[in-house]
C-alpha positions, 0 to 999 in steps of 0.5 A: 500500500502507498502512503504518504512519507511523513507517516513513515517518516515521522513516527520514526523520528519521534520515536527515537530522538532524544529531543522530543519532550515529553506531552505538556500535560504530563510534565507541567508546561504551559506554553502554547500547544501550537507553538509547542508543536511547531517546535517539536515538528520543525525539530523532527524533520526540517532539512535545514536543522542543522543551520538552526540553532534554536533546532538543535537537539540540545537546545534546552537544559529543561523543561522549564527552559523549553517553556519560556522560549515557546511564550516568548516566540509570539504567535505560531507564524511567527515561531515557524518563521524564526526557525526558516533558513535564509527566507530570501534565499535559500528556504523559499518554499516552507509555509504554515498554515491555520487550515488544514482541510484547505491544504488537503483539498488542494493536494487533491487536485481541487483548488478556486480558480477563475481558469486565468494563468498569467505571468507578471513583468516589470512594466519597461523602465520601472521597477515597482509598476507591473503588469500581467499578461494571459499565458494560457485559458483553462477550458470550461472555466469562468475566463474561457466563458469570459472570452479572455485569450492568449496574449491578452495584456492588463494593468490594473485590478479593480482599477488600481495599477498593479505594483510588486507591493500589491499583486497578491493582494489584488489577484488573491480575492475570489472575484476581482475584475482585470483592467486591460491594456495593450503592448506597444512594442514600438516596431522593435525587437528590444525591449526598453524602448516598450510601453503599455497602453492602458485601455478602457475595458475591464473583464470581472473574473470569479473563481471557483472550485476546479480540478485542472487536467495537467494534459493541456494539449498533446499531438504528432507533428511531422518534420520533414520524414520524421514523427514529433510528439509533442506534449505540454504538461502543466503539473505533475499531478497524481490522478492523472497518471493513467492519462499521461500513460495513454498519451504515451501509448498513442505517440508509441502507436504513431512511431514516433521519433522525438518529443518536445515536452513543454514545461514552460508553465508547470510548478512541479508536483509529485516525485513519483510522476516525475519518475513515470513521465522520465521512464515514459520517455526512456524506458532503458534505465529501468532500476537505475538511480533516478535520484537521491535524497538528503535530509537533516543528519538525524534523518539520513541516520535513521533511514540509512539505518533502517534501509539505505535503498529508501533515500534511493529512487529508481527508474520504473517500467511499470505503475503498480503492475500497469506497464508504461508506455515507454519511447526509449529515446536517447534526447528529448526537447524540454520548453522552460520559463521561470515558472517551471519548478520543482519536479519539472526541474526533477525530470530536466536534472534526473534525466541529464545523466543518461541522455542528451536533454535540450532544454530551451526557453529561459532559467528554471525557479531553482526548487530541488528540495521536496516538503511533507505535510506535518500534523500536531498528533503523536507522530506528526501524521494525520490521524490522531491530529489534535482536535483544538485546531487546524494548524499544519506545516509544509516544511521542506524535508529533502534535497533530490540529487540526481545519480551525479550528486548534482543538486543545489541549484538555487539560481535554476537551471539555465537552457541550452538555447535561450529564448524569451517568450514575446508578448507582442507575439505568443503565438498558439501553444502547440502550433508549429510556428509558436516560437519555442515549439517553432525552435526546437522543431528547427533544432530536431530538423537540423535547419536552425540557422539562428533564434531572434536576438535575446532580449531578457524580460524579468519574470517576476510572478506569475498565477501560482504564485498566489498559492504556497504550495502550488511549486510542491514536491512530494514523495510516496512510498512502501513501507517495508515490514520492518519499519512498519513494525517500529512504526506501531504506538 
C-alpha cells in the first residue's frame, strides 16, 4: 500500500530522538500547544536543522527552559518563521498554515480558480509598476466563458495599477475584475524602448472550485520524414497518471521519433510522476538511480539505518503492475520559463545523466528540495491530529540529487538555447510556428540557422504564485515490514 512519507517518516523520528519532550500535560508546561508543536515538528524533520540553532537537539537544559522560549516566540507564524533558513534565499518554499482541510483539498487536485494563468513583468523602465499578461485559458472555466485569450495584456485590478507591493493582494480575492491594456512594442525587437497602453475595458473574473487536467494539449507533428510528439504538461499531478500513460501509448502507436515536452508553465508536483513521465520517455534505465535524497543528519541516520535503498529512487517500467508506455529515446526537447519548478526541474536534472536533454526557453525557479505535510498528533501524521485546531506545516524535508550528486541549484537551471517568450507575439501553444515549439522543431530538423536576438524580460510572478504550495514536491512510498513494525504506538 502507498502512503504518504511523513507517516513513515515521522513516527520514526519521534520515536527515537532524544529531543522530543515529553506531552505538556504530563510534565507541567504551559506554553502554547501550537507553538509547542511547531517546535517539536520543525525539530523532527526540517532539512535545514542543522543551520538552526534554536533546532538543535540540545537546545534546552529543561523543561522549564523549553517553556519560556515557546511564550516568548509570539504567535505560531511567527515561531515557524524564526526557525526558516535564509527566507530570501535559500528556504523559499516552507509555509504554515491555520487550515488544514484547505491544504488537503488542494493536494487533491481541487483548488478556486477563475481558469486565468498569467505571468507578471516589470512594466519597461520601472521597477515597482507591473503588469500581467494571459499565458494560457483553462477550458470550461469562468475566463474561457469570459472570452479572455492568449496574449491578452492588463494593468490594473479593480482599477488600481498593479505594483510588486500589491499583486497578491489584488489577484488573491475570489472575484476581482482585470483592467486591460495593450503592448506597444514600438516596431522593435528590444525591449526598453516598450510601453503599455492602458485601455478602457475591464473583464470581472470569479473563481471557483476546479480540478485542472495537467494534459493541456498533446499531438504528432511531422518534420520533414520524421514523427514529433509533442506534449505540454502543466503539473505533475497524481490522478492523472493513467492519462499521461495513454498519451504515451498513442505517440508509441504513431512511431514516433522525438518529443518536445513543454514545461514552460508547470510548478512541479509529485516525485513519483516525475519518475513515470522520465521512464515514459526512456524506458532503458529501468532500476537505475533516478535520484537521491538528503535530509537533516538525524534523518539520513535513521533511514540509512533502517534501509539505505529508501533515500534511493529508481527508474520504473511499470505503475503498480500497469506497464508504461515507454519511447526509449536517447534526447528529448524540454520548453522552460521561470515558472517551471520543482519536479519539472526533477525530470530536466534526473534525466541529464543518461541522455542528451535540450532544454530551451529561459532559467528554471531553482526548487530541488521536496516538503511533507506535518500534523500536531503523536507522530506528526494525520490521524490522531489534535482536535483544538487546524494548524499544519509544509516544511521542506529533502534535497533530490540526481545519480551525479548534482543538486543545489538555487539560481535554476539555465537552457541550452535561450529564448524569451514575446508578448507582442505568443503565438498558439502547440502550433508549429509558436516560437519555442517553432525552435526546437528547427533544432530536431537540423535547419536552425539562428533564434531572434535575446532580449531578457524579468519574470517576476506569475498565477501560482498566489498559492504556497502550488511549486510542491512530494514523495510516496512502501513501507517495508520492518519499519512498519517500529512504526506501531
Amino acid at each position: 500500500m502507498k502512503i504518504r512519507l511523513h507517516v513513515l517518516l515521522l513516527m520514526v523520528l519521534c520515536a527515537s530522538l532524544t529531543s522530543c519532550f515529553e506531552d505538556q500535560d504530563d510534565n507541567g508546561v504551559f506554553a502554547s500547544e501550537i507553538n509547542d508543536f511547531v517546535w517539536k515538528g520543525m525539530n523532527a524533520v526540517y532539512l535545514y536543522k542543522d543551520n538552526i540553532p534554536d533546532l538543535a537537539n540540545d537546545r534546552f537544559s529543561s523543561d522549564e527552559e523549553y517553556a519560556d522560549f515557546l511564550n516568548a516566540s509570539g504567535s505560531p507564524e511567527q515561531l515557524f518563521e524564526s526557525l526558516i533558513y535564509q527566507r530570501q534565499t535559500v528556504d523559499k518554499f516552507s509555509w504554515i498554515v491555520d487550515d488544514y482541510i484547505a491544504l488537503e483539498q488542494q493536494f487533491s487536485g481541487i483548488s478556486k480558480r477563475n481558469g486565468m494563468k498569467f505571468g507578471l513583468r516589470f512594466v519597461p523602465g520601472s521597477n515597482t509598476d507591473l503588469y500581467g499578461y494571459v499565458r494560457l485559458v483553462l477550458p470550461n472555466s469562468d475566463a474561457e466563458n469570459k472570452g479572455l485569450q492568449r496574449g491578452d495584456v492588463f494593468f490594473g485590478i479593480d482599477g488600481t495599477p498593479l505594483t510588486l507591493d500589491n499583486y497578491i493582494s489584488l489577484l488573491g480575492p475570489d472575484t476581482y475584475s482585470i483592467d486591460l491594456a495593450t503592448y506597444d512594442n514600438n516596431g522593435t525587437a528590444q525591449t526598453d524602448d516598450d510601453s503599455i497602453i492602458p485601455g478602457t475595458e475591464s473583464v470581472s473574473l470569479t473563481k471557483s472550485p476546479y480540478t485542472e487536467n495537467p494534459i493541456f494539449h498533446s499531438d504528432v507533428l511531422t518534420v520533414g520524414a520524421e514523427k514529433v510528439g509533442y506534449l505540454m504538461y502543466n503539473g505533475f499531478t497524481r490522478d492523472f497518471d493513467d492519462q499521461l500513460n495513454t498519451v504515451f501509448a498513442g505517440f508509441l502507436a504513431e512511431n514516433v521519433q522525438h518529443l518536445v515536452l513543454d514545461l514552460r508553465y508547470n510548478p512541479g508536483g509529485s516525485v513519483n510522476t516525475s519518475i513515470l513521465l522520465s521512464g515514459m520517455i526512456t524506458g532503458q534505465f529501468n532500476g537505475e538511480v533516478y535520484s537521491t535524497e538528503q535530509w537533516n543528519s538525524d534523518l539520513q541516520e535513521q533511514f540509512f539505518q533502517q534501509d539505505p535503498e529508501l533515500l534511493i529512487n529508481r527508474f520504473k517500467n511499470d505503475d503498480g503492475g500497469t506497464p508504461l508506455n515507454s519511447l526509449n529515446l536517447s534526447q528529448v526537447y524540454i520548453l522552460t520559463t521561470g515558472s517551471s519548478a520543482s519536479a519539472s526541474e526533477l525530470v530536466i536534472n534526473c534525466l541529464n545523466p543518461y541522455i542528451d536533454v535540450v532544454q530551451i526557453g529561459t532559467t528554471t525557479t531553482g526548487k530541488y528540495q521536496a516538503s511533507i505535510t506535518v500534523y500536531d498528533s503523536p507522530d506528526l501524521g494525520r490521524e490522531g491530529a489534535n482536535p483544538n485546531h487546524t494548524y499544519a506545516m509544509q516544511p521542506l524535508v529533502l534535497k533530490s540529487l540526481n545519480s551525479v550528486g548534482f543538486t543545489d541549484y538555487d539560481n535554476g537551471l539555465p537552457p541550452d538555447i535561450e529564448i524569451s517568450e514575446d508578448i507582442s507575439n505568443l503565438g498558439v501553444l502547440g502550433d508549429e510556428n509558436e516560437p519555442l515549439l517553432a525552435v526546437a522543431l528547427d533544432e530536431i530538423a537540423g535547419t536552425r540557422s539562428g533564434i531572434p536576438a535575446f532580449f531578457p524580460v524579468e519574470l517576476v510572478g506569475d498565477d501560482d504564485d498566489l498559492s504556497k504550495f502550488s511549486k510542491s514536491m512530494y514523495i510516496t512510498k512502501k513501507i517495508p515490514k520492518e519499519i512498519k513494525q517500529q512504526l506501531k504506538p
